[in-house]
TORKOL-4160 file (C-alpha; in steps of 0.2 Angstrom, whole numbers, padded with zeros to 4 digits, m for minus):
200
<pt num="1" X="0044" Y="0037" Z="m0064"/>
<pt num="2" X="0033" Y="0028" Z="m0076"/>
<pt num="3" X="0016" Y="0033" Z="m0085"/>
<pt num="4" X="0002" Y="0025" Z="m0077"/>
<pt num="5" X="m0009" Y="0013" Z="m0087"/>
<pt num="6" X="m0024" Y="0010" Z="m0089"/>
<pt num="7" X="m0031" Y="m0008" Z="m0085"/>
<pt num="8" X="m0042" Y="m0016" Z="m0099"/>
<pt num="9" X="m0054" Y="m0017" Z="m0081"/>
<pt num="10" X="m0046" Y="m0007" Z="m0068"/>
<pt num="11" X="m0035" Y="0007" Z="m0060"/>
<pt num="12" X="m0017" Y="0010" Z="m0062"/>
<pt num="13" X="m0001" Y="0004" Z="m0057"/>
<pt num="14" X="0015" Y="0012" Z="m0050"/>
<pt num="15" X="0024" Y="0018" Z="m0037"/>
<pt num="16" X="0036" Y="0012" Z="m0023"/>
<pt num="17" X="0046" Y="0007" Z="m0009"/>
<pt num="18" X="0060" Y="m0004" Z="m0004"/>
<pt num="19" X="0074" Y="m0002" Z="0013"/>
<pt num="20" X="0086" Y="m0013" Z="0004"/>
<pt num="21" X="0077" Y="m0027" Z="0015"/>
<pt num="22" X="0072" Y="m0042" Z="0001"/>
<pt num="23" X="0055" Y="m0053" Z="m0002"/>
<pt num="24" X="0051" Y="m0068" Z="m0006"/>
<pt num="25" X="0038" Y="m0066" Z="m0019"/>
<pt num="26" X="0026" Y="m0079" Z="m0029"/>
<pt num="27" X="0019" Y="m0076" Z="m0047"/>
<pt num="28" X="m0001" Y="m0080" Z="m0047"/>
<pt num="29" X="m0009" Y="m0078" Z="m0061"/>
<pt num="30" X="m0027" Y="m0070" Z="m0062"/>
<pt num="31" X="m0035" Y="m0067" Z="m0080"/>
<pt num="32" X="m0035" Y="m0055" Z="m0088"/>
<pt num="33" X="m0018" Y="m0052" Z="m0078"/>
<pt num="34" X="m0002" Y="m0057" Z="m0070"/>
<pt num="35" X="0000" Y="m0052" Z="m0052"/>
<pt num="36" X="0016" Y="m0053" Z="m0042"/>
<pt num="37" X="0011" Y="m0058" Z="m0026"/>
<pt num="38" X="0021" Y="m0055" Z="m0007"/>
<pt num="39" X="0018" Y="m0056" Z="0012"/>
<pt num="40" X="0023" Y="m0037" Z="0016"/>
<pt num="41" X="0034" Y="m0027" Z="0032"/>
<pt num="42" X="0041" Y="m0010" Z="0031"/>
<pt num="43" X="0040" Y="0004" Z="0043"/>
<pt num="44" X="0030" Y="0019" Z="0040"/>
<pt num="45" X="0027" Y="0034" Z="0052"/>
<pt num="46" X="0009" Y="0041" Z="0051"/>
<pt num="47" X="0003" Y="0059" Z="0052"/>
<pt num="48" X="m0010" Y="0072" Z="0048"/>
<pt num="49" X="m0003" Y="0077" Z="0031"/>
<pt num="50" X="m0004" Y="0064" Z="0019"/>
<pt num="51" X="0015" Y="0069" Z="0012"/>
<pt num="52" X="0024" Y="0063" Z="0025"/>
<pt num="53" X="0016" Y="0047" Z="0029"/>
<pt num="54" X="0029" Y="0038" Z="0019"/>
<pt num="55" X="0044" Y="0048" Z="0021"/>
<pt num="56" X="0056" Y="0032" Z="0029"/>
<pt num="57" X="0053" Y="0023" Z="0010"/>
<pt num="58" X="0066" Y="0034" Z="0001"/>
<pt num="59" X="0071" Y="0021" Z="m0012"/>
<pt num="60" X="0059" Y="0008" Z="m0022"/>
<pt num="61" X="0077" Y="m0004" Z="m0028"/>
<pt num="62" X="0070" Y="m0017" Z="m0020"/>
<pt num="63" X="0049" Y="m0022" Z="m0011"/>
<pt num="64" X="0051" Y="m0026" Z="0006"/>
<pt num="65" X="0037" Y="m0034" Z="0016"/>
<pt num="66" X="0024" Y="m0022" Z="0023"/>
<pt num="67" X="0022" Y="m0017" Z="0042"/>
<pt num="68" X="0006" Y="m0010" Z="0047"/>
<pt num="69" X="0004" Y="0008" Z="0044"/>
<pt num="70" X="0001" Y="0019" Z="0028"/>
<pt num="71" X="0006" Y="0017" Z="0012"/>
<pt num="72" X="0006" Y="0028" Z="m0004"/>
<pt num="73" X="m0002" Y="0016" Z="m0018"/>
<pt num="74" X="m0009" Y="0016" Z="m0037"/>
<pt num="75" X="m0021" Y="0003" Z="m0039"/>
<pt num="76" X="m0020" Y="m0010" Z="m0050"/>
<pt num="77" X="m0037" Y="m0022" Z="m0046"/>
<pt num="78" X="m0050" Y="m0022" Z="m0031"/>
<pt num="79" X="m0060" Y="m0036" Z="m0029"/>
<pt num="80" X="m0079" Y="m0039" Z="m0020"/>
<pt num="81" X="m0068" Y="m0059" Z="m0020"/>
<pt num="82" X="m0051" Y="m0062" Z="m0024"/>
<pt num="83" X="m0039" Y="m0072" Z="m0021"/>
<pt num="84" X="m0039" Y="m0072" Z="m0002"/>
<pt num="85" X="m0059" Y="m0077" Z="m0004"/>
<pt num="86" X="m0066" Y="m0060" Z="0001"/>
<pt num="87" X="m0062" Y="m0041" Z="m0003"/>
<pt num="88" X="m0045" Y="m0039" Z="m0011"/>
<pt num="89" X="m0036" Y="m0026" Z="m0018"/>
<pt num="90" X="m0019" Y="m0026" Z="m0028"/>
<pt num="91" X="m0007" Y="m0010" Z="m0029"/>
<pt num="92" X="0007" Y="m0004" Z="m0033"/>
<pt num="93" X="0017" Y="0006" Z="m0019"/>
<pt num="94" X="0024" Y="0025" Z="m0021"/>
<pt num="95" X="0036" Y="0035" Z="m0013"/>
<pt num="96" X="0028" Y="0052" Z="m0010"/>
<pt num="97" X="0039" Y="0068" Z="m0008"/>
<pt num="98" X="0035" Y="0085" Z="m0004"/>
<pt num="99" X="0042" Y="0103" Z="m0002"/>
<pt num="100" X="0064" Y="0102" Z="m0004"/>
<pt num="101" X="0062" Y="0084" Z="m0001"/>
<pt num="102" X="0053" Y="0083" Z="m0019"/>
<pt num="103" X="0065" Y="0093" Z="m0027"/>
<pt num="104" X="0079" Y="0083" Z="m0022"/>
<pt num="105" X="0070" Y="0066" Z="m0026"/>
<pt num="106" X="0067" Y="0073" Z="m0043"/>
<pt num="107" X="0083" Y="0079" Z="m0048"/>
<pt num="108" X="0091" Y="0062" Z="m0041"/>
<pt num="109" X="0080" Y="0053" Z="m0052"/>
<pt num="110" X="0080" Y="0065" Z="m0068"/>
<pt num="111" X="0066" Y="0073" Z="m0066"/>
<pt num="112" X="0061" Y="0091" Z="m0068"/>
<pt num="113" X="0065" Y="0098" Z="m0052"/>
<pt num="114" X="0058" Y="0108" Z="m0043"/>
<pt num="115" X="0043" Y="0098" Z="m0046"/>
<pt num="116" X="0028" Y="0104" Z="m0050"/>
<pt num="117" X="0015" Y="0106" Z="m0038"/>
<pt num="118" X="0028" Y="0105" Z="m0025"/>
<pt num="119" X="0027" Y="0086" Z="m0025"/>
<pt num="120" X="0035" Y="0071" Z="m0035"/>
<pt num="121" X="0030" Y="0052" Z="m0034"/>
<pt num="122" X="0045" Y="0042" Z="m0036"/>
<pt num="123" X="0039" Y="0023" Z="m0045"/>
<pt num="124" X="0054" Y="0014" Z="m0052"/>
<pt num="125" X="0050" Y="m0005" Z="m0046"/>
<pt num="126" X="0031" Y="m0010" Z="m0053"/>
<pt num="127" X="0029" Y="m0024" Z="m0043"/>
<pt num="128" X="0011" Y="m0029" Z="m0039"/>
<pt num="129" X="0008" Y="m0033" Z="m0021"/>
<pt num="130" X="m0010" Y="m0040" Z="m0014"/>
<pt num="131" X="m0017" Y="m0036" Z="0003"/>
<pt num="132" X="m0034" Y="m0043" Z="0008"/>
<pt num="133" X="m0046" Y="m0026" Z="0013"/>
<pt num="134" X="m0058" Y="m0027" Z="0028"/>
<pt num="135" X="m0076" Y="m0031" Z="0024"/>
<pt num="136" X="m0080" Y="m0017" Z="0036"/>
<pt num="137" X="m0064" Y="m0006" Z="0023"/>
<pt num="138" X="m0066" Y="0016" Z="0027"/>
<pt num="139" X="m0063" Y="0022" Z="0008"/>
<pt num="140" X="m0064" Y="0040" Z="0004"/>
<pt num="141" X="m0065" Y="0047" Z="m0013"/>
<pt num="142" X="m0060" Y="0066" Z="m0020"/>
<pt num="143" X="m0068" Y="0063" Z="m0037"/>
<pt num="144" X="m0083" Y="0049" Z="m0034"/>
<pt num="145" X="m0096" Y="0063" Z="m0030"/>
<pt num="146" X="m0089" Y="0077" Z="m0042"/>
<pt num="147" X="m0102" Y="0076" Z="m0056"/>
<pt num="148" X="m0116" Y="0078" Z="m0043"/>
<pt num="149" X="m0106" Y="0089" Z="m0032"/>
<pt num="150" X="m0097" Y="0101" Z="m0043"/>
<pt num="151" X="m0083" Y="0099" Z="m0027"/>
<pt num="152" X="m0066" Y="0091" Z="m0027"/>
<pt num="153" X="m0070" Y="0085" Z="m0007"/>
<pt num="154" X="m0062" Y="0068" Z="0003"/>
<pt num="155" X="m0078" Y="0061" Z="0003"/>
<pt num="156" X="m0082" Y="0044" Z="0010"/>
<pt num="157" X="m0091" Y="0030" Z="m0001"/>
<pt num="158" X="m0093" Y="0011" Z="m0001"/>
<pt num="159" X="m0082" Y="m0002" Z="m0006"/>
<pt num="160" X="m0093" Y="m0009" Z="m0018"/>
<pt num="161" X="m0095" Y="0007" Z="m0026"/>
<pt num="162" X="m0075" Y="0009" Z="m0027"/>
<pt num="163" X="m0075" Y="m0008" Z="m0034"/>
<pt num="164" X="m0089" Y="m0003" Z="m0048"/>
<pt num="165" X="m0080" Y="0015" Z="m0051"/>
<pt num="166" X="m0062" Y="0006" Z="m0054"/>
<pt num="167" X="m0071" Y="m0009" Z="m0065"/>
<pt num="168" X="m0088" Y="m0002" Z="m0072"/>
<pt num="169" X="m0092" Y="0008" Z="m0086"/>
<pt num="170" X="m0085" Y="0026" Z="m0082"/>
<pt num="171" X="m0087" Y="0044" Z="m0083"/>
<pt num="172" X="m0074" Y="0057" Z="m0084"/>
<pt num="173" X="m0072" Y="0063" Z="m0067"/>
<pt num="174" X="m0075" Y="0043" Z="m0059"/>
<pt num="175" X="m0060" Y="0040" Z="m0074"/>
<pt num="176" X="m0050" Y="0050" Z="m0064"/>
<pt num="177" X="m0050" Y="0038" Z="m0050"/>
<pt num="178" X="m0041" Y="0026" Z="m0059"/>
<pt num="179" X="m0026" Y="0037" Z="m0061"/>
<pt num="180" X="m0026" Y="0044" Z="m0042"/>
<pt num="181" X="m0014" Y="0038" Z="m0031"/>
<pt num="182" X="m0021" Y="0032" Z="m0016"/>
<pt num="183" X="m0017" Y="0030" Z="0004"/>
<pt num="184" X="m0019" Y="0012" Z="0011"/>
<pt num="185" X="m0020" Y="0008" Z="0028"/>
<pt num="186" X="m0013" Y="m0008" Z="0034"/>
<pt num="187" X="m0018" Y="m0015" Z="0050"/>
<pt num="188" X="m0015" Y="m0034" Z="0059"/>
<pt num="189" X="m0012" Y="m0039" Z="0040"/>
<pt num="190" X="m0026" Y="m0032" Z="0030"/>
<pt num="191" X="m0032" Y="m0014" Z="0022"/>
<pt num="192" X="m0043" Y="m0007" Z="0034"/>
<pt num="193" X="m0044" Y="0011" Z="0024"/>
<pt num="194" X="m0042" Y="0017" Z="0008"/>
<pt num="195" X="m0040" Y="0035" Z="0004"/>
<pt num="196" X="m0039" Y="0046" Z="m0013"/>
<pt num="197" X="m0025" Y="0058" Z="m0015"/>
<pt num="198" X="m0030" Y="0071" Z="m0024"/>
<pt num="199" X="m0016" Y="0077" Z="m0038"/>
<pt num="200" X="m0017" Y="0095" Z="m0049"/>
């Protein structure tokens, strides 16, 4: 698993997926960065506990198209307009694991094992993929409101204030976001949910 980075004006990168299923991708370039682009479709299974929303994607070898559902992600760029004309955001995907399931994807890949926490984030492939979001876009936040808050609590802001937090001048706890992972939910083609996992 590679280190996050830090974007000279946005979030993170990394994580993964793959079913051994190939895409077709296309390089587009978009200052101050290159972004890999795709047209997704995988299958995920959704659920109440964010851990096992993507246990089908147990392997990251290769990216495969994305089938709506919800996808373990770190953010890379979110855009008011993009390259699609309207609100974009461009990730990288994850594979999250939890409980024996962590251990065992940890040690398979080097890692200390048991994990700790009790979860590991596999990201072996960086590939960028771009998704267009939903004007009308639910994004939830664990660290948006913690300065005023003094709470680490899924709360719900804007999109525009995602945008600002992941590309604005920054404090600590709003520089956090741009190391969280996040849940996207894809539906009909396009991100209609965005959702901070919160790590220890």
């Amino acid at each position: 698993m590679r280190i996050p980075r830090l974007a000279a004006f946005m979030v993170l990168a990394v994580t993964a997926c793959g079913t051994g299923v190939a895409a077709t991708t296309t390089t587009t370039s978009l200052p101050p960065v290159t972004t890999t682009t795709t047209e997704p479709t995988t299958t995920t299974t959704n659920s109440l506990w964010p851990g096992d929303r993507a246990t089908p994607i147990t392997t990251d070898d290769l990216v495969v198209d994305l089938e709506d559902g919800t996808y373990l992600v770190f953010v890379d760029h979110v855009f008011i307009e993009g390259l699609t004309g309207g609100p974009e955001i461009h990730f990288d995907l994850a594979v999250w694991f939890g409980g024996e399931e962590a251990a065992a994807a940890a040690a398979e890949d080097g890692a200390e094992s048991p994990p700790p926490n009790d979860y590991y984030i596999r990201n072996l492939d960086p590939t960028v993929l771009v998704r267009e979001v939903d004007p009308d876009v639910m994004v939830t936040s664990v660290w948006y409101h913690y300065e005023e808050t003094q709470e680490l609590a899924s709360q719900e802001i804007t999109y525009d204030e995602l945008v600002e937090a992941l590309t604005g001048e920054t404090d600590d706890s709003i520089l956090a976001m741009r190391f969280s992972p996040w849940w996207i939910t894809i539906s009909d083609g396009i991100v209609v949910a965005i959702e901070e996992q919160y790590v220890p």
